[in-house]
C-alpha positions, 0 to 999 in steps of 0.5 A, spaced: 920 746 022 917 752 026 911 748 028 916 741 030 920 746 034 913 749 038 911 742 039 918 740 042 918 746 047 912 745 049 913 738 050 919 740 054 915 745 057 910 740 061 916 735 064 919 742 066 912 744 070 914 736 073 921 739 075 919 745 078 914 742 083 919 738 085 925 743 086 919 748 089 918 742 094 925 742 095 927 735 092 931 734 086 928 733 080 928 726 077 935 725 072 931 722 066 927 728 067 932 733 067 936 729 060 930 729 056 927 736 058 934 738 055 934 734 049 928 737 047 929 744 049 935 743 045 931 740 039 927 747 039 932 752 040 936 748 033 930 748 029 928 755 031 935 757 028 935 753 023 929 757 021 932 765 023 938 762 018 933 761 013 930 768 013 925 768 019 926 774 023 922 779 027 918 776 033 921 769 032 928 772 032 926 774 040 923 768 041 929 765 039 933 770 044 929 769 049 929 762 049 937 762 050 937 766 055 932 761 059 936 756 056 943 759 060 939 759 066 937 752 064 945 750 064 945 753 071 941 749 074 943 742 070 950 744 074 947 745 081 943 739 080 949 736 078 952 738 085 946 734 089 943 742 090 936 743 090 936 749 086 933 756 088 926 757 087 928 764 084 932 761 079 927 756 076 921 761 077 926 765 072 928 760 068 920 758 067 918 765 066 924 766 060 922 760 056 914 761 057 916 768 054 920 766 048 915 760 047 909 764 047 912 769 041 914 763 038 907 760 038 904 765 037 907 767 031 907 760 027 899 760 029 899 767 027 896 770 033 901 775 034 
């Protein structure tokens, strides 16, 4: 399940680096874009949860955290993309940052790295 949730995010993480060259260049982003980095965000975050509800915790329960906090942040700017607003790169460099954090304490995890 945890592998499937690593694929998902970093699958998600590849269409974010599209987006984010596109709103560092003050562009809005593509909507399906946008739709399908949500959804398999999403997809991670439940997977993720389903797991720590099954027992796994330590570092992938602070994956999870962090990715939730990114994913927040991931709301903010689905809203001023909404709005039609280029959103500011601080708050993309944030949210990018965040999900790479918890990605990686995921990964590293599931893959035994860490």
């Amino acid at each position: 399940m945890l592998t499937y949730a690593v694929l998902s995010f970093g699958v998600a993480a590849i269409i974010g680096l599209i987006m984010a060259a596109s709103i560092l260049r003050g562009l809005l982003a593509p909507w399906i874009l946008s739709l399908v980095h949500a959804a398999l965000g999403a997809t991670g975050l439940v997977l993720v949860l389903l797991a720590v509800f099954n027992g796994s915790g330590g570092l992938i329960l602070v994956g999870l955290v962090t990715l939730i906090v990114a994913a927040l942040g991931g709301f903010y700017l689905a809203f001023l993309h909404l709005q039609n607003k280029v959103a500011p790169s601080g708050i993309v460099l944030a949210h990018a940052g965040l999900a790479v954090a918890g990605f990686l304490m995921l990964a590293g995890t599931v893959f035994n790295i860490l």
